[in-house]
C-alpha positions as CSV (number, residue, x, y, z in Angstrom):
1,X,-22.7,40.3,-21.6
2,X,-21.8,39.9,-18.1
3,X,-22.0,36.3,-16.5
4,X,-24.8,38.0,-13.7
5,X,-26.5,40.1,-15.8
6,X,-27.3,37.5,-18.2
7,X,-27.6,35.1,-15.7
8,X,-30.7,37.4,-14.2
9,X,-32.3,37.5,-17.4
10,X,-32.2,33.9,-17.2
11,X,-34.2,33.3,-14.4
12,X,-36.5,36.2,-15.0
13,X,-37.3,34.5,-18.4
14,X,-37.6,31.3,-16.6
15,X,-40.2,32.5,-14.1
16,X,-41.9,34.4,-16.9
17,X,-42.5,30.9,-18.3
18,X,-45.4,28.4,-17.5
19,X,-45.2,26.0,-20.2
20,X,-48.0,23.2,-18.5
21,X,-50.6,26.4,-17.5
22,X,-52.8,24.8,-20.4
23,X,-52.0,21.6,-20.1
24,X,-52.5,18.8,-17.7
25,X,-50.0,16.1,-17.6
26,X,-52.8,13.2,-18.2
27,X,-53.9,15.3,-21.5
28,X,-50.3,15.2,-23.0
29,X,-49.0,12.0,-24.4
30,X,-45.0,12.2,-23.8
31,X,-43.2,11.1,-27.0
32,X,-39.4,11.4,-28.5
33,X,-39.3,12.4,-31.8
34,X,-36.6,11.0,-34.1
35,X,-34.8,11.0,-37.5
36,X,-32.8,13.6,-39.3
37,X,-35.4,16.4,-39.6
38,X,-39.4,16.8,-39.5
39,X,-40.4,18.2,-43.0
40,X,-42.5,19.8,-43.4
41,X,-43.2,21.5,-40.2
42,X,-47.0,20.7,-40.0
43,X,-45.8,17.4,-38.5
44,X,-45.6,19.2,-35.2
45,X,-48.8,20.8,-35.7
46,X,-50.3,17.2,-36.0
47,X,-48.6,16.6,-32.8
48,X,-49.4,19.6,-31.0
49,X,-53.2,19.1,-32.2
50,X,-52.9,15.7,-31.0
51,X,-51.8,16.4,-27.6
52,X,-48.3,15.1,-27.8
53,X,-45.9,16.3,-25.7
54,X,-42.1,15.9,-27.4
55,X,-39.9,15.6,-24.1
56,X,-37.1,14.9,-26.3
57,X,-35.6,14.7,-29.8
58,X,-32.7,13.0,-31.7
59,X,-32.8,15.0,-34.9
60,X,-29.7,16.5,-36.8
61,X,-31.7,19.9,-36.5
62,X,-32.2,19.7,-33.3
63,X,-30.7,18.2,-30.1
64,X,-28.2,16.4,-31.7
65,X,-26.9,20.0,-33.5
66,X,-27.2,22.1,-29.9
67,X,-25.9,18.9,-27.6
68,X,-22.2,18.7,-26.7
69,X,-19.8,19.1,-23.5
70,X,-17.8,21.7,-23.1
71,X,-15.1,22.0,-20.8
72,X,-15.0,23.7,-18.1
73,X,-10.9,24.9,-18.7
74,X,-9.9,28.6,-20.3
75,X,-12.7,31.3,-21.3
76,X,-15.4,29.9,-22.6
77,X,-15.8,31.2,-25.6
78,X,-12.7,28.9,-25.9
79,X,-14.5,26.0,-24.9
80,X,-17.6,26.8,-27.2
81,X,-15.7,26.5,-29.8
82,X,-13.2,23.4,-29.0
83,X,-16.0,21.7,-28.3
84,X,-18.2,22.4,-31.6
85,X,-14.9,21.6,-33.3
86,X,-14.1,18.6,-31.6
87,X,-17.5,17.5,-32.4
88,X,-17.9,14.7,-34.4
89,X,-20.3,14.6,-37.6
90,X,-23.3,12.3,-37.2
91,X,-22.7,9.7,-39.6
92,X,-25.6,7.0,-39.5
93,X,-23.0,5.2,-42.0
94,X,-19.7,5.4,-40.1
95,X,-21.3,5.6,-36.3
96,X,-21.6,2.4,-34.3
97,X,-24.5,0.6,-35.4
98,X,-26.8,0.7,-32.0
99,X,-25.8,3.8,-30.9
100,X,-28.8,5.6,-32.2
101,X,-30.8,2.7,-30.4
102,X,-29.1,3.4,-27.1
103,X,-29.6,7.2,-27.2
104,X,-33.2,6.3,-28.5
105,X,-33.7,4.3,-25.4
106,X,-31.8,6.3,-22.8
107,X,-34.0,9.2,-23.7
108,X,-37.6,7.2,-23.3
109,X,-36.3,6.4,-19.7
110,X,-35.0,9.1,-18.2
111,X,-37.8,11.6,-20.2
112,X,-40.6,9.0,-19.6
113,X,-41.9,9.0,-23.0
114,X,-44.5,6.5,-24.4
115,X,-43.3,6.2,-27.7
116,X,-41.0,7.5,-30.7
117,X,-42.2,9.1,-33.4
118,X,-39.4,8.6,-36.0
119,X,-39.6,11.1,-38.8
120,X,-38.4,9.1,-42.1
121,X,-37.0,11.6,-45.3
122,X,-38.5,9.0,-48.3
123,X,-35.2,7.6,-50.2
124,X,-33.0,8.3,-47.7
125,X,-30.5,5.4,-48.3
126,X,-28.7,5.8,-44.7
127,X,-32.3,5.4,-42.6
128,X,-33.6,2.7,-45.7
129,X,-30.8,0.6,-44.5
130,X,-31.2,1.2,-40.3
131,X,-34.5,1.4,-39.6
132,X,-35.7,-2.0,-40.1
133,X,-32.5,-2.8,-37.1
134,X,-33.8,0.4,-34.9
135,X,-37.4,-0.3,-35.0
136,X,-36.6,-4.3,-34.2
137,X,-34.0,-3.3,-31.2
138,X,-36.7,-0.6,-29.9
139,X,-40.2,-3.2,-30.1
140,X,-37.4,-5.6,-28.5
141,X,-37.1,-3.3,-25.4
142,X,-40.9,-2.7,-25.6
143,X,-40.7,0.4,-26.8
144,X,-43.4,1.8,-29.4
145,X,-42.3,3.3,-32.7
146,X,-44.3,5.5,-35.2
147,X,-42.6,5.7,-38.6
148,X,-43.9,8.8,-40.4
149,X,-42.4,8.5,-43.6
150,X,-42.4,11.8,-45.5
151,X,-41.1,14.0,-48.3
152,X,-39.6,17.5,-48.2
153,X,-42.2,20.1,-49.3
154,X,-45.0,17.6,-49.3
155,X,-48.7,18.6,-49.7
156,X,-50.4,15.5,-48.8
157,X,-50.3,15.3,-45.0
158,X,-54.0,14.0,-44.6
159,X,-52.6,10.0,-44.1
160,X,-49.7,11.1,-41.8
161,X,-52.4,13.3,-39.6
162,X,-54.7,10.3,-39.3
163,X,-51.6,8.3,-38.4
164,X,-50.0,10.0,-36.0
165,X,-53.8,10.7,-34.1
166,X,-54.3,6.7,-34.3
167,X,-50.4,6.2,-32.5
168,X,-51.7,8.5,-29.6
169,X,-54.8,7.1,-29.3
170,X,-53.4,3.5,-29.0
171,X,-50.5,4.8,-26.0
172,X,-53.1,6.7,-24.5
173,X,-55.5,3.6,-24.2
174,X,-52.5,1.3,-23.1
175,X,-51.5,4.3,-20.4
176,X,-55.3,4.0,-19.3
177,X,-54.9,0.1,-19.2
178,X,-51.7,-0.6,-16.9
């Protein structure tokens, strides 16, 4: 597709778009939502229900899959694909220990979020061994964590509901308090 045409569709889809129409900003509780993937997906019903806004995520399915830099050298198809093959894996064993709490914390600040919601896959060795470091680091920096601990194709989502309601309810009455 040609750079113009595509780039017209792009703004026309952009205009077409009025994603806070139905919401006000003081309804929406902004949150980062974090792990390695929210299963099963009514987790984001729970949010949505419970007027949470995600303004960013650091899950392997999502912004950490779609986030690189690409150079701005050759066609770039070309640097599409250097770049997703330059890419390193995410490794929670091999990366730097606190880089997961920096990115965690860079992306509260400069989205303005309230909290973390961090998504936690039940026996997962790798987020067994860091989260008890993250969730230290993060209340260290003020920062307020939700760990929803869950289990691919789970049923019982009654306790995670009533959880995640009870995390937004605290922020919200903090928010109201400073």
């Amino acid at each position: 597709m040609d750079k113009k045409e595509h780039n017209m569709l792009l703004k026309e889809l952009i205009d077409s778009i009025d994603i806070e129409k139905d919401k006000k900003e003081d309804d929406y509780v902004p949150i980062v939502v974090a792990g390695i993937v929210v299963e099963p997906n009514e987790i984001f019903d729970f949010m949505d229900n419970g007027k949470i806004n995600v303004v960013s995520d650091d899950l392997c399915t999502g912004s950490r899959y779609i986030e690189v830099e690409t150079k701005k050298e050759g066609t770039p198809i070309e640097a599409i694909a250097d770049a997703y093959l330059k890419k390193g894996p995410f490794s929670p064993i091999h990366d730097e220990g606190n880089k997961m709490f920096y990115n965690l914390k860079n992306r509260v600040e400069k989205y303005g979020a309230k909290g973390i919601i961090y998504v936690h896959i039940k026996y997962c060795e790798s987020q067994d061994y860091d989260f008890p470091d993250l969730r230290r680091n993060l209340k260290a920096q003020g920062i307020k964590v939700l760990e929803v601990e869950t289990e691919y194709q789970t049923t019982h989502m009654g306790q995670t509901k009533t959880r995640i309601q009870a995390f937004v309810e605290a922020l919200s009455e903090e928010a109201r308090n400073e």
